[in-house]
PyMOL CGO cylinders between C-alpha atoms (Angstrom):
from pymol import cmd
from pymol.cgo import CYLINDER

trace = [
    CYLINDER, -63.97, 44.26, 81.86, -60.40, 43.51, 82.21, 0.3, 1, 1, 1, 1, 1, 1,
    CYLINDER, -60.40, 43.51, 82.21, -57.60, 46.07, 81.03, 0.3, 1, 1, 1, 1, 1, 1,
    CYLINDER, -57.60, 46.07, 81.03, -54.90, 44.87, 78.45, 0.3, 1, 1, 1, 1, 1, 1,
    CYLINDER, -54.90, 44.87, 78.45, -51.39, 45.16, 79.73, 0.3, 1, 1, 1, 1, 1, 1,
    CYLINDER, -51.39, 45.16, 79.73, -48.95, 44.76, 77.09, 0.3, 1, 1, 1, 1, 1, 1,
    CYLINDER, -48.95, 44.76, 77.09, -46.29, 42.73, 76.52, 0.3, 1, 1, 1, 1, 1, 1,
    CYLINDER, -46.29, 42.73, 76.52, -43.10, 43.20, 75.15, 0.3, 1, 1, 1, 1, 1, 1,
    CYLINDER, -43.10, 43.20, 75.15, -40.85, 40.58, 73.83, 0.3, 1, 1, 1, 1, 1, 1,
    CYLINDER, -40.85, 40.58, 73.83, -37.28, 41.30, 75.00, 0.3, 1, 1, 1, 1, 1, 1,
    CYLINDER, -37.28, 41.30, 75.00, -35.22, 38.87, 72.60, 0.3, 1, 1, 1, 1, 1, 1,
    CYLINDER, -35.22, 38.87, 72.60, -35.63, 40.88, 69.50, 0.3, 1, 1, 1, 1, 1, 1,
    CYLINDER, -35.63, 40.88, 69.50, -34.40, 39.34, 66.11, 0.3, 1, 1, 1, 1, 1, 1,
    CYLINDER, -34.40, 39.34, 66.11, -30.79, 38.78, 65.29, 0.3, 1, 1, 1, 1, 1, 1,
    CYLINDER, -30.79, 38.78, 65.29, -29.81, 39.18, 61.55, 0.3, 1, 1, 1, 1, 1, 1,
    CYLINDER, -29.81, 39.18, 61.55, -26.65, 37.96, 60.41, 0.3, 1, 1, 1, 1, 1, 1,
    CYLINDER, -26.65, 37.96, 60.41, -24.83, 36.56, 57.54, 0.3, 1, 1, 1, 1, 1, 1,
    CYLINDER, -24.83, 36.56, 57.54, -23.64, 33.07, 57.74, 0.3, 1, 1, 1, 1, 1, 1,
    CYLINDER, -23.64, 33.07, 57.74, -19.62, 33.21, 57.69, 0.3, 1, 1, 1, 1, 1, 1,
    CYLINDER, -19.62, 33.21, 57.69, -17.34, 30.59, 56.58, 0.3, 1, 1, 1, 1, 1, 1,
    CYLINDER, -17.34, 30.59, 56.58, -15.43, 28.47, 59.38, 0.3, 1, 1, 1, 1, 1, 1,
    CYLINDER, -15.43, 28.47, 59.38, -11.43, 28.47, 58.52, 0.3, 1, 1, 1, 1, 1, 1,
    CYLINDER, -11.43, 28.47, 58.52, -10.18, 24.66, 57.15, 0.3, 1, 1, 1, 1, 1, 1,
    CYLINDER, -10.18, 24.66, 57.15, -9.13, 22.43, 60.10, 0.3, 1, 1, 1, 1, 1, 1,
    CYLINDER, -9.13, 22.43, 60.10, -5.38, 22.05, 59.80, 0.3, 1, 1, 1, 1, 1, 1,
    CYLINDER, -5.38, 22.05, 59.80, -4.13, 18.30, 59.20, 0.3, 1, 1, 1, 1, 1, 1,
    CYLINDER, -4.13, 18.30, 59.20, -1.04, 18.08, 61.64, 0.3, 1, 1, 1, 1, 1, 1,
    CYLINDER, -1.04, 18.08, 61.64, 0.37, 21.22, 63.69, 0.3, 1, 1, 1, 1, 1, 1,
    CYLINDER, 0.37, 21.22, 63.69, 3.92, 20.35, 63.05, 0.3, 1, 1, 1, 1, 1, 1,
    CYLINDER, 3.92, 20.35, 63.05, 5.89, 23.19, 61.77, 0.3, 1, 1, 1, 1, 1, 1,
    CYLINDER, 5.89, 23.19, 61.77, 2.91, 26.15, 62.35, 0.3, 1, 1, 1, 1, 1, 1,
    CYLINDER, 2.91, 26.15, 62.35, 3.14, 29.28, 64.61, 0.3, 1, 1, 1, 1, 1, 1,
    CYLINDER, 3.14, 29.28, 64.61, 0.73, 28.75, 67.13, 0.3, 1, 1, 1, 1, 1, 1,
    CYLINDER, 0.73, 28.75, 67.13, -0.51, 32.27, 68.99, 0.3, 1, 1, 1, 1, 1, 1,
    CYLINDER, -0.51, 32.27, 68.99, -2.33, 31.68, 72.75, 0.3, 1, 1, 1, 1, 1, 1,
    CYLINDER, -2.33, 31.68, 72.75, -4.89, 34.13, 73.21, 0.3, 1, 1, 1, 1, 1, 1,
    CYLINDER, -4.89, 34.13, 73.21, -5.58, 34.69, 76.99, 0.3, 1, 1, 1, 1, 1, 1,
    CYLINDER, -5.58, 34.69, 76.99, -8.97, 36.76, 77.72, 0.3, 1, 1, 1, 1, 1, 1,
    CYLINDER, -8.97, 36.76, 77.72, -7.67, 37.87, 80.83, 0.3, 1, 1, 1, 1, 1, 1,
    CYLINDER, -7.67, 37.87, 80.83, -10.73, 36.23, 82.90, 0.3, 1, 1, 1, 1, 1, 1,
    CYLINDER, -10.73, 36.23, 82.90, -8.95, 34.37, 86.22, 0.3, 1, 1, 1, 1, 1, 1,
    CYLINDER, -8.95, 34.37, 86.22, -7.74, 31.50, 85.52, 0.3, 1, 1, 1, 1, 1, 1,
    CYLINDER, -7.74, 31.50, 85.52, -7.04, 31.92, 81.41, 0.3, 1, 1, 1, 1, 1, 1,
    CYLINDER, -7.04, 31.92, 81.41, -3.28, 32.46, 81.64, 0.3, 1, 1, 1, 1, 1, 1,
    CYLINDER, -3.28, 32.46, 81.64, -2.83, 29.12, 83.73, 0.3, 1, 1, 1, 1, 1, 1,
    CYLINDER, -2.83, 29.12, 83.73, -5.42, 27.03, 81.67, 0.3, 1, 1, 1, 1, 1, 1,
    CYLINDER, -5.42, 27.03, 81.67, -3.63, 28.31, 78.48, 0.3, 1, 1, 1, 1, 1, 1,
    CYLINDER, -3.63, 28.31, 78.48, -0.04, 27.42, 79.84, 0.3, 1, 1, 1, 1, 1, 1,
    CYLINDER, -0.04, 27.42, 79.84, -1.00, 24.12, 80.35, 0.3, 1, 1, 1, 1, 1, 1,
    CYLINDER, -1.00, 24.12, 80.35, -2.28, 23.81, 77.56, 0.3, 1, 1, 1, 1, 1, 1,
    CYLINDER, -2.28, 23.81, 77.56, 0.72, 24.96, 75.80, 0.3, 1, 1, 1, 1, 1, 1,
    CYLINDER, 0.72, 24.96, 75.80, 3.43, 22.81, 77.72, 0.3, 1, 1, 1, 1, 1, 1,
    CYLINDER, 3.43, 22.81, 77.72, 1.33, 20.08, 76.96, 0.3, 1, 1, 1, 1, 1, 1,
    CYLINDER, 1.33, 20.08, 76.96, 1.20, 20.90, 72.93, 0.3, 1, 1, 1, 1, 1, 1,
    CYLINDER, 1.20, 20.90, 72.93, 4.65, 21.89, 72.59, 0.3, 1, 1, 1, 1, 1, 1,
    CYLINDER, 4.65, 21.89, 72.59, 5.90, 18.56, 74.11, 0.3, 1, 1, 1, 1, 1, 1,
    CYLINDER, 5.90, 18.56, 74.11, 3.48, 16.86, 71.05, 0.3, 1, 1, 1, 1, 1, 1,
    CYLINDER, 3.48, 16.86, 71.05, 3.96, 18.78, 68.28, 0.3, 1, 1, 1, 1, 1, 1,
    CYLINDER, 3.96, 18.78, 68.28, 6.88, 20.74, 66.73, 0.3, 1, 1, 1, 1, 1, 1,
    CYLINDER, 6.88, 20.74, 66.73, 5.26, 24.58, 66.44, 0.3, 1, 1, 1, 1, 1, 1,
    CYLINDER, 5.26, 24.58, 66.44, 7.84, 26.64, 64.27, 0.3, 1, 1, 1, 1, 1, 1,
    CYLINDER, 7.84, 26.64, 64.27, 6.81, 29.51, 67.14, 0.3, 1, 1, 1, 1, 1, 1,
    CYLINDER, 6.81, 29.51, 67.14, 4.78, 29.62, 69.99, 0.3, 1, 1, 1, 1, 1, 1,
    CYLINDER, 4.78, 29.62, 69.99, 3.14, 33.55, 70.48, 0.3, 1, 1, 1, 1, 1, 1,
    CYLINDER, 3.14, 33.55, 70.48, 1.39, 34.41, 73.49, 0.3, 1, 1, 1, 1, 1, 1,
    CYLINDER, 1.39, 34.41, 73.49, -1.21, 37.54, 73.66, 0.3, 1, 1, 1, 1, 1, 1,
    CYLINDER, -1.21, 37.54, 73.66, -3.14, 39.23, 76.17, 0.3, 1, 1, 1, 1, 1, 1,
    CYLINDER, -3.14, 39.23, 76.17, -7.15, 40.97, 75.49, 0.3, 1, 1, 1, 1, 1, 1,
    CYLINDER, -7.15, 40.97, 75.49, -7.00, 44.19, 77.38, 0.3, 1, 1, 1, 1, 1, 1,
    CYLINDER, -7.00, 44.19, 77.38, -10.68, 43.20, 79.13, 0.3, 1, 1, 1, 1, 1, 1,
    CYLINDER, -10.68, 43.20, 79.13, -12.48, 39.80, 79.03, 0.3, 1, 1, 1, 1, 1, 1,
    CYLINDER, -12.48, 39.80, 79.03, -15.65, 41.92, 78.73, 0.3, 1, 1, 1, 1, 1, 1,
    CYLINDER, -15.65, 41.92, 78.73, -14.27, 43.75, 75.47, 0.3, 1, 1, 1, 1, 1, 1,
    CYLINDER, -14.27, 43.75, 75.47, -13.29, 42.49, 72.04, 0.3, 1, 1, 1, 1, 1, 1,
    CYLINDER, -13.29, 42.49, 72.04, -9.82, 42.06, 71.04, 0.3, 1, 1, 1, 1, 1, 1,
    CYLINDER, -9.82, 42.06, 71.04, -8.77, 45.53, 69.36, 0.3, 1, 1, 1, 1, 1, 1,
    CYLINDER, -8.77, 45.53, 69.36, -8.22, 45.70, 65.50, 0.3, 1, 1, 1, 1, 1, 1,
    CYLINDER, -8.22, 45.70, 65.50, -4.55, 45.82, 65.60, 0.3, 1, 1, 1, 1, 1, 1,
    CYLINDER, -4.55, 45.82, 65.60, -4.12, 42.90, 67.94, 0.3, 1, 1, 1, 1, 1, 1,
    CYLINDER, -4.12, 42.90, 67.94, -6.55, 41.37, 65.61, 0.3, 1, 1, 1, 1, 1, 1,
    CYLINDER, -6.55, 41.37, 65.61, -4.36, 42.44, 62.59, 0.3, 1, 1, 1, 1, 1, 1,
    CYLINDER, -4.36, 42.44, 62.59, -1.04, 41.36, 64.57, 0.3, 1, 1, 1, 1, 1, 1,
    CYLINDER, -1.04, 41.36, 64.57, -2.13, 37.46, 65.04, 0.3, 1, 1, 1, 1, 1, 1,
    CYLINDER, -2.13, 37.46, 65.04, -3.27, 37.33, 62.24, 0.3, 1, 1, 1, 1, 1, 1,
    CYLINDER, -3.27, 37.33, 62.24, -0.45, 38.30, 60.54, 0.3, 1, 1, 1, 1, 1, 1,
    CYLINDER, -0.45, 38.30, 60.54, 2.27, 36.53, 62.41, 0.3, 1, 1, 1, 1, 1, 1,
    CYLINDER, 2.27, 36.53, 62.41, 0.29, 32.97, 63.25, 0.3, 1, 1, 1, 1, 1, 1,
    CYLINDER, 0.29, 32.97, 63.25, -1.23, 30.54, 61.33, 0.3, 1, 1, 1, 1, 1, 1,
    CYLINDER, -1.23, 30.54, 61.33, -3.88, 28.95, 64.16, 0.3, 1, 1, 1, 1, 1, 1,
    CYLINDER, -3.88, 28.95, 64.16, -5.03, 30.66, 67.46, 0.3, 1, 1, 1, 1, 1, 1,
    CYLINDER, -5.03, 30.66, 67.46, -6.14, 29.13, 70.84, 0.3, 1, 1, 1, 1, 1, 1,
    CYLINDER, -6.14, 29.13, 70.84, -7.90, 30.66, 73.22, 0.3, 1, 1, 1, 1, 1, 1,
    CYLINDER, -7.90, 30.66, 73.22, -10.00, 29.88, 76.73, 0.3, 1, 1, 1, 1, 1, 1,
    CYLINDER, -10.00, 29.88, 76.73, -12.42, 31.44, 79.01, 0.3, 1, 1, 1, 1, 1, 1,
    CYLINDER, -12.42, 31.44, 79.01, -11.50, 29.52, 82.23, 0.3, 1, 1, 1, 1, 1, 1,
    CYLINDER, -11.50, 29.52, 82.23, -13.83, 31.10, 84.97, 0.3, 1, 1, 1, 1, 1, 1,
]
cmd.load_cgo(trace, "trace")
């Protein structure tokens, strides 16, 4: 007779409600644009050229730069609260 072993499944179950993706924009012209670097290695330069390479397109009315404290944590509330606030679209990159 063989003995049972069990088995547990480690993926659990993930419940979430669907959220709402913001509108795409039409043309960046005229918007604040906020960078949002993650602080993994090579964010800050991916997201610099990235920017020289957007502000030469398009006319931003500002260009905002902010830093995560730790790739591995999320943003904090208030820096959150302070893009938000003072940009109308956000970029941001991983950039191992």
């Amino acid at each position: 007779m063989t003995k049972a072993i069990p088995v547990y499944d480690p993926r659990g179950v993930v419940e979430a409600a669907p959220l709402a993706t913001a509108q795409r924009v039409k043309k960046l012209d005229g918007l604040r644009l906020a960078l949002l670097d993650n602080t993994k290695w090579n964010a800050n330069k991916l997201l610099r050229g990235v920017r020289e390479r957007l502000v030469e397109k398009h006319g931003f009315a500002a260009v905002n730069y902010y830093r995560k404290q730790s790739f591995s944590l999320n943003a904090a509330l208030e820096l959150i609260d302070e893009i938000a606030a003072n940009n109308d679209i956000v970029l941001t990159a991983i950039a191992d």
